[in-house]
PAVO-506676 format. One record per residue: residue in three letters; residue number from 0; x negated, y, z negated of N, C-alpha, C, CB in turn. Coordinates in pm, whole numbers. Atoms other than C-alpha are relative to their C-alpha. Glycine has a CB too. Example, Ala and Ser with C-alpha at 12.3 -4.5 7.8 and 13.67 -1.06 7.14 Angstrom:
fimar aa ALA, i 0, n.c1 -89, n.c2 -119, n.c3 0, ca.c1 -1230, ca.c2 -450, ca.c3 -780, c.c1 -90, c.c2 120, c.c3 0, cb.c1 99, cb.c2 3, cb.c3 -125 $
fimar aa SER, i 1, n.c1 82, n.c2 -119, n.c3 6, ca.c1 -1367, ca.c2 -106, ca.c3 -714, c.c1 77, c.c2 109, c.c3 -73, cb.c1 -41, cb.c2 46, cb.c3 142 $
***
This chain:
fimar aa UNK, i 0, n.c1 -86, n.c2 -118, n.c3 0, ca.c1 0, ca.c2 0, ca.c3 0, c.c1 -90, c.c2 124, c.c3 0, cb.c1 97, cb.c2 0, cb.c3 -124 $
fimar aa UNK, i 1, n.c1 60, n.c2 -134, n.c3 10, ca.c1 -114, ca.c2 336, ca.c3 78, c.c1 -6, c.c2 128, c.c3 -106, cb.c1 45, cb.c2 43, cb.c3 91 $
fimar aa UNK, i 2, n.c1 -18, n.c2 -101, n.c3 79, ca.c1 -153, ca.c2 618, ca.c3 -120, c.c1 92, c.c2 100, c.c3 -50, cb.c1 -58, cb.c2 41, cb.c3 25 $
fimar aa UNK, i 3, n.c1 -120, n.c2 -138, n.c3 -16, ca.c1 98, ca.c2 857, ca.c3 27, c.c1 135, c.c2 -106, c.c3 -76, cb.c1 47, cb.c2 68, cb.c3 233 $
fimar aa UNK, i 4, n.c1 -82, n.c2 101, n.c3 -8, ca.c1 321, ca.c2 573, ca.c3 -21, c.c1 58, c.c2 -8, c.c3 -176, cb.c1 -89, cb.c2 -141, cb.c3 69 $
fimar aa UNK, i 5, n.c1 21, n.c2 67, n.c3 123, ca.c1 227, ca.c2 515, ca.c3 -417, c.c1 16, c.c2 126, c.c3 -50, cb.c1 -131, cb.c2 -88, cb.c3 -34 $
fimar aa UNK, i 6, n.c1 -14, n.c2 -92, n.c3 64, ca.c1 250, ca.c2 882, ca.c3 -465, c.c1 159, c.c2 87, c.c3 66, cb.c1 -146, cb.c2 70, cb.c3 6 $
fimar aa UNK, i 7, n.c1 -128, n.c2 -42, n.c3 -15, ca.c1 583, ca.c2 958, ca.c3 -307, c.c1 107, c.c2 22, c.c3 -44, cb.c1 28, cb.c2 -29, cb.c3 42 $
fimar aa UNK, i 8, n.c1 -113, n.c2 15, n.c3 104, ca.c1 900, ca.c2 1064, ca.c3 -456, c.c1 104, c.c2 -67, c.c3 81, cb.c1 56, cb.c2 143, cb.c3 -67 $
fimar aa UNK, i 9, n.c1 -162, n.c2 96, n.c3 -39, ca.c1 1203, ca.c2 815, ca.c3 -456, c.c1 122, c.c2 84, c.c3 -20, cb.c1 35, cb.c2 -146, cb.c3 -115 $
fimar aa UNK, i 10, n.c1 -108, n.c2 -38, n.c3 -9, ca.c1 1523, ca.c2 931, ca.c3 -333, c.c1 137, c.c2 -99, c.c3 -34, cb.c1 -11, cb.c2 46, cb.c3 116 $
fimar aa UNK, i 11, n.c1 -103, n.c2 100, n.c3 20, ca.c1 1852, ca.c2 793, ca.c3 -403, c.c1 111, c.c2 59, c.c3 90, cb.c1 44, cb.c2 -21, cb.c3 -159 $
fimar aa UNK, i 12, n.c1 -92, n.c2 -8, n.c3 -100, ca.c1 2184, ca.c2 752, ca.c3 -228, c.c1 64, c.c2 183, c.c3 -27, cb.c1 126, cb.c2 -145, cb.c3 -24 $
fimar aa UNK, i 13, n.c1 -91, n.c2 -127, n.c3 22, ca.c1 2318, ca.c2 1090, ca.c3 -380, c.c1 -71, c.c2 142, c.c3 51, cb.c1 34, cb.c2 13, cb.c3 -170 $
fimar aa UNK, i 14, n.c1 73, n.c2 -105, n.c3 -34, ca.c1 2042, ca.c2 1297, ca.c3 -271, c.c1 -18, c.c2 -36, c.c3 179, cb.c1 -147, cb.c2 6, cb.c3 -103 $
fimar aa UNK, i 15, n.c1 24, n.c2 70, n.c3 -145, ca.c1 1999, ca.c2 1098, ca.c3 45, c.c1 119, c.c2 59, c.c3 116, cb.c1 21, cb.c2 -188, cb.c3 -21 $
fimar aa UNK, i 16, n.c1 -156, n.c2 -81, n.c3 -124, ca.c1 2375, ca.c2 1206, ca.c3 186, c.c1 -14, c.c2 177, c.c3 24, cb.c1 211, cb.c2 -18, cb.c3 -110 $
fimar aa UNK, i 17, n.c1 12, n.c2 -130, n.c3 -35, ca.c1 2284, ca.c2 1570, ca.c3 113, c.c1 -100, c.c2 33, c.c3 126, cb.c1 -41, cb.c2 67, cb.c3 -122 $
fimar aa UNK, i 18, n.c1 102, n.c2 -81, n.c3 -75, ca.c1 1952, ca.c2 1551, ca.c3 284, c.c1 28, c.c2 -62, c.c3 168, cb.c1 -180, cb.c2 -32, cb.c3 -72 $
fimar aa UNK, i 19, n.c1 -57, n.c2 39, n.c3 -109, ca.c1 2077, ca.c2 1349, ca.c3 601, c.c1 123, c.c2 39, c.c3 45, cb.c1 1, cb.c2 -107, cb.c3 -2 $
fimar aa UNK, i 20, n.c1 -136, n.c2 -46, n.c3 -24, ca.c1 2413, ca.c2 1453, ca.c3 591, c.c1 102, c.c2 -119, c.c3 74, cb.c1 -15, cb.c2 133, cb.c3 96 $
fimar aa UNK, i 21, n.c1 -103, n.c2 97, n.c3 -42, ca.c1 2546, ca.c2 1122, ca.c3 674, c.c1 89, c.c2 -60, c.c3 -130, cb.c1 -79, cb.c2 -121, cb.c3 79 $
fimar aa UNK, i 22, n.c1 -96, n.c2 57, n.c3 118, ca.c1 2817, ca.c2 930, ca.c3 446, c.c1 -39, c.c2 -101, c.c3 -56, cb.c1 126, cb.c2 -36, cb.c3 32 $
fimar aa UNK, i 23, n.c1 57, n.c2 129, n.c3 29, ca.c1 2697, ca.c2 672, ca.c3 224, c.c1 65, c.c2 -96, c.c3 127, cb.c1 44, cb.c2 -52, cb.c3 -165 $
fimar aa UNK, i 24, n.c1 -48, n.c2 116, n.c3 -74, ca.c1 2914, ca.c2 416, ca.c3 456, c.c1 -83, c.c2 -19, c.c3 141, cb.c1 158, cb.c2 20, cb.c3 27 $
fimar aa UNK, i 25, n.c1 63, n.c2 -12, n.c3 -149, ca.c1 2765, ca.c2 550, ca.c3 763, c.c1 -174, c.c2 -69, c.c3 17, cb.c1 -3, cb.c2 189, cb.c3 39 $
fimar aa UNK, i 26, n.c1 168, n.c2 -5, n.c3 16, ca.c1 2378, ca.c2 513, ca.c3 610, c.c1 10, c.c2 -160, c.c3 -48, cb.c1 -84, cb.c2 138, cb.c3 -141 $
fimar aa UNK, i 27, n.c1 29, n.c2 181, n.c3 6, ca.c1 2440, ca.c2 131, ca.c3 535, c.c1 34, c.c2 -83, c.c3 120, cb.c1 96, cb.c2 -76, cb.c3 -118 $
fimar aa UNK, i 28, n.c1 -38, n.c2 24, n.c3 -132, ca.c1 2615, ca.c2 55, ca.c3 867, c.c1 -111, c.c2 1, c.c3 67, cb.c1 92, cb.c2 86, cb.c3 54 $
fimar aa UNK, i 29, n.c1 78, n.c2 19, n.c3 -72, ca.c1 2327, ca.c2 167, ca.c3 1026, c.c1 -166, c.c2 -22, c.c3 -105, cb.c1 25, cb.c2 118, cb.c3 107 $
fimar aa UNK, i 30, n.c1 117, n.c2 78, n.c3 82, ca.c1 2060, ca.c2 3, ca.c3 779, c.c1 69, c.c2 -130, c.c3 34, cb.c1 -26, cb.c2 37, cb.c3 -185 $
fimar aa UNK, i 31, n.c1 -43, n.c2 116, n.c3 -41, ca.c1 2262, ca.c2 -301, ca.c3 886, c.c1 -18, c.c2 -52, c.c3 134, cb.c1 112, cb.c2 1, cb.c3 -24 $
fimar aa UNK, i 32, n.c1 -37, n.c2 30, n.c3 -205, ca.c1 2251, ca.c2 -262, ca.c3 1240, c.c1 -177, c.c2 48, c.c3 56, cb.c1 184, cb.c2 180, cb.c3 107 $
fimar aa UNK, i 33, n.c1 151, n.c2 -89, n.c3 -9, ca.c1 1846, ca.c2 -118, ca.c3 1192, c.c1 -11, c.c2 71, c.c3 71, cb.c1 -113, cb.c2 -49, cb.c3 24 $
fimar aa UNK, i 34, n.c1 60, n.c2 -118, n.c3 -98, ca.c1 1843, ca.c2 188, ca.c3 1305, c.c1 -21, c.c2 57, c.c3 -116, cb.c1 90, cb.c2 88, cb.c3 125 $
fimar aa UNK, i 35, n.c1 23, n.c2 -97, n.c3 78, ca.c1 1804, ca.c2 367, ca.c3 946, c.c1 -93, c.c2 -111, c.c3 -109, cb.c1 150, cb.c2 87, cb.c3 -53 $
fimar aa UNK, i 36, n.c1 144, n.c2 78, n.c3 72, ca.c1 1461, ca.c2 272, ca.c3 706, c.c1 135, c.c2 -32, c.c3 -117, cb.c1 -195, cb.c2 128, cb.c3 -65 $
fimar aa UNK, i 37, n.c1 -91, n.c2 37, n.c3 106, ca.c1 1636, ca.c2 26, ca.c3 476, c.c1 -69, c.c2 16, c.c3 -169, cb.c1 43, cb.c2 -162, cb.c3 38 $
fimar aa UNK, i 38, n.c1 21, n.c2 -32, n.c3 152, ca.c1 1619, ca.c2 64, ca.c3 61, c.c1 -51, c.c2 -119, c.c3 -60, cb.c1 133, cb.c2 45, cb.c3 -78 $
fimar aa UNK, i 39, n.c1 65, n.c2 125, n.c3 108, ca.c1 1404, ca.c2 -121, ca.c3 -190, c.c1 45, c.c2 32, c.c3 -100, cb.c1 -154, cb.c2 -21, cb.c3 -27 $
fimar aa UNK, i 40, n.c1 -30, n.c2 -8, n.c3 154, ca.c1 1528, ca.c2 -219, ca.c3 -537, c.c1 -139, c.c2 69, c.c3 -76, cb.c1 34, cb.c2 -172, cb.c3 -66 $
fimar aa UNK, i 41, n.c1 109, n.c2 -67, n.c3 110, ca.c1 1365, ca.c2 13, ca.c3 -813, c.c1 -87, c.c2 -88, c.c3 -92, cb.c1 78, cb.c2 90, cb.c3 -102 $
fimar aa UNK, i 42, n.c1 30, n.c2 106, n.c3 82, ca.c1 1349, ca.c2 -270, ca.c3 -1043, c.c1 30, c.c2 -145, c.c3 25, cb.c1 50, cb.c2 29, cb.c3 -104 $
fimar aa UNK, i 43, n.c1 -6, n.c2 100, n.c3 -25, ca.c1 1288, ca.c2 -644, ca.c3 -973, c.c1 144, c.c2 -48, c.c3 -56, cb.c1 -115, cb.c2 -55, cb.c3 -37 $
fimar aa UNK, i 44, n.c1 -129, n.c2 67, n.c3 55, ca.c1 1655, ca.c2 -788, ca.c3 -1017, c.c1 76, c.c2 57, c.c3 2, cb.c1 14, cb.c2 -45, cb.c3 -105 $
fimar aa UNK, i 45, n.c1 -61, n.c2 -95, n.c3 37, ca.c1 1796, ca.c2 -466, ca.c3 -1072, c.c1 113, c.c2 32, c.c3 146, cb.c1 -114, cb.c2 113, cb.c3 -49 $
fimar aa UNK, i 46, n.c1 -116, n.c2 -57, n.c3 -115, ca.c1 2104, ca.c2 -280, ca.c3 -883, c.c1 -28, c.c2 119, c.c3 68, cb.c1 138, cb.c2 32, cb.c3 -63 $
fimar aa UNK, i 47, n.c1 33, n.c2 -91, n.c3 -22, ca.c1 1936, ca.c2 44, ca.c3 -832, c.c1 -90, c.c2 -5, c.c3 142, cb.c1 -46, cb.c2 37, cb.c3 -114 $
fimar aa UNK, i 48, n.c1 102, n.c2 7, n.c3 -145, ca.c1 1774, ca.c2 125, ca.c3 -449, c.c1 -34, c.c2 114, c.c3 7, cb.c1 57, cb.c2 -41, cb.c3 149 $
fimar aa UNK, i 49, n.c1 75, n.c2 -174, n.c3 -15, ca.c1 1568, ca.c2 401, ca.c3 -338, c.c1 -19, c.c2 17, c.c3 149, cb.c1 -183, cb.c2 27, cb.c3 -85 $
fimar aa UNK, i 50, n.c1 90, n.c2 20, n.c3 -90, ca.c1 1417, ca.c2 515, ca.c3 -34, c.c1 -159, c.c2 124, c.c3 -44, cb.c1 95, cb.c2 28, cb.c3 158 $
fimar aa UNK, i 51, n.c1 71, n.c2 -102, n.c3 29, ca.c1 1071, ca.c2 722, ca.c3 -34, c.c1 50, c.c2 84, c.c3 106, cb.c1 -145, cb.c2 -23, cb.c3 -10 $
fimar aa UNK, i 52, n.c1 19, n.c2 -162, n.c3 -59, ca.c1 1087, ca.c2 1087, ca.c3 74, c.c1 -12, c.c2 -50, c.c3 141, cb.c1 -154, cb.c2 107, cb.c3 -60 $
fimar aa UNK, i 53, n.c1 62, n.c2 -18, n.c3 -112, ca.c1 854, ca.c2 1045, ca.c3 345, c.c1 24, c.c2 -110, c.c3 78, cb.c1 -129, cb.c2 26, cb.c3 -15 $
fimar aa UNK, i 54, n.c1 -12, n.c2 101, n.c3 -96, ca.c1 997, ca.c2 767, ca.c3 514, c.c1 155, c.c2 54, c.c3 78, cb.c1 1, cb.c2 -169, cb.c3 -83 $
fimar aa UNK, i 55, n.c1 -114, n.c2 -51, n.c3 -28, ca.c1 1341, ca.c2 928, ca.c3 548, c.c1 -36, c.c2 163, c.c3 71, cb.c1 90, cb.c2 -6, cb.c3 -143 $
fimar aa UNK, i 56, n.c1 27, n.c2 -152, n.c3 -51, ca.c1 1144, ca.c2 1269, ca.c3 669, c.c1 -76, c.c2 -64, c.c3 155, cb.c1 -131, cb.c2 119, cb.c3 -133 $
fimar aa UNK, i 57, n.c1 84, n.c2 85, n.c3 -85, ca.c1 963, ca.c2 1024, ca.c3 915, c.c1 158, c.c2 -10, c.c3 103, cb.c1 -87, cb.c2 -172, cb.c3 -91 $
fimar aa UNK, i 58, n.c1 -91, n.c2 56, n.c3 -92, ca.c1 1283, ca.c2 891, ca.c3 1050, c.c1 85, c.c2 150, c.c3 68, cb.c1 107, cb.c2 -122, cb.c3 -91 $
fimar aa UNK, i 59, n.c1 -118, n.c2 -116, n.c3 -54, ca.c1 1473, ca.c2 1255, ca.c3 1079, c.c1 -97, c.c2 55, c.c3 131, cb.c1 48, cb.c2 157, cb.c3 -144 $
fimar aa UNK, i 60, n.c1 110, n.c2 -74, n.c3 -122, ca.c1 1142, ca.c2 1383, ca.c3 1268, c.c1 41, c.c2 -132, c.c3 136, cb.c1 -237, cb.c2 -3, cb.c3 -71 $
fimar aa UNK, i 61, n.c1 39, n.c2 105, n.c3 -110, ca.c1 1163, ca.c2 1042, ca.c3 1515, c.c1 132, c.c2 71, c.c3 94, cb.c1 11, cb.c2 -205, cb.c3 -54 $
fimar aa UNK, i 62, n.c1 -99, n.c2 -64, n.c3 -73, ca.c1 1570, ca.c2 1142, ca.c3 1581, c.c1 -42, c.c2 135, c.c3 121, cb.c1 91, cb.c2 50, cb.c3 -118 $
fimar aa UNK, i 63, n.c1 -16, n.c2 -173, n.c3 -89, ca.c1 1449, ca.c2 1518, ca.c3 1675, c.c1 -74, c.c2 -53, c.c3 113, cb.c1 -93, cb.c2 176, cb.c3 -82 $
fimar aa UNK, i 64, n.c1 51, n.c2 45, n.c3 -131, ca.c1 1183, ca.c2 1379, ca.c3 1936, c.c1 101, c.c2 -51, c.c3 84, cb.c1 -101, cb.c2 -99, cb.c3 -13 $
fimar aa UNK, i 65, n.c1 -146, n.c2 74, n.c3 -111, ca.c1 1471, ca.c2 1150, ca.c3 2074, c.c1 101, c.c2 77, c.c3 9, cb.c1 82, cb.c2 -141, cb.c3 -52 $
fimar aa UNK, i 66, n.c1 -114, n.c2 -158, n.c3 -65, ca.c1 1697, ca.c2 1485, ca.c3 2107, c.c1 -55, c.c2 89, c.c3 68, cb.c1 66, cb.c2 108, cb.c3 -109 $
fimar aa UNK, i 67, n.c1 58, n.c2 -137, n.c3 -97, ca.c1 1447, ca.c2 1685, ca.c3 2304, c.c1 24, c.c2 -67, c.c3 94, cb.c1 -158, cb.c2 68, cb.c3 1 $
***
């Protein structure tokens, strides 16, 4: 694991809909269908998922290229 990776901040679903602006339903649909970076549990076993920051700033930058 990388650095950026180990020093990144974890987002969650509630911050995640603001900063994408999609609907939770919409952001699992397409984590189902892989087109959106899917979520790792926080804690082994646990119910809680995250994504990092910079993987969700990764994917919004990929969209904008594929809209020019």
């Amino acid at each position: 694991m990388d650095h950026s990776t180990m020093n990144g901040r974890i987002i969650r679903m509630r911050d995640l809909i603001e900063k994408v602006g999609y609907a939770e339903s919409t952001i699992y649909a397409l984590v189902k269908d892989g087109k959106f970076p899917a979520p790792f549990k926080l804690t082994p076993g646990g119910r809680a998922n995250g994504w990092f920051e910079h993987t969700i700033d990764e994917y919004l930058q990929e969209r904008k290229r594929e809209s020019v």
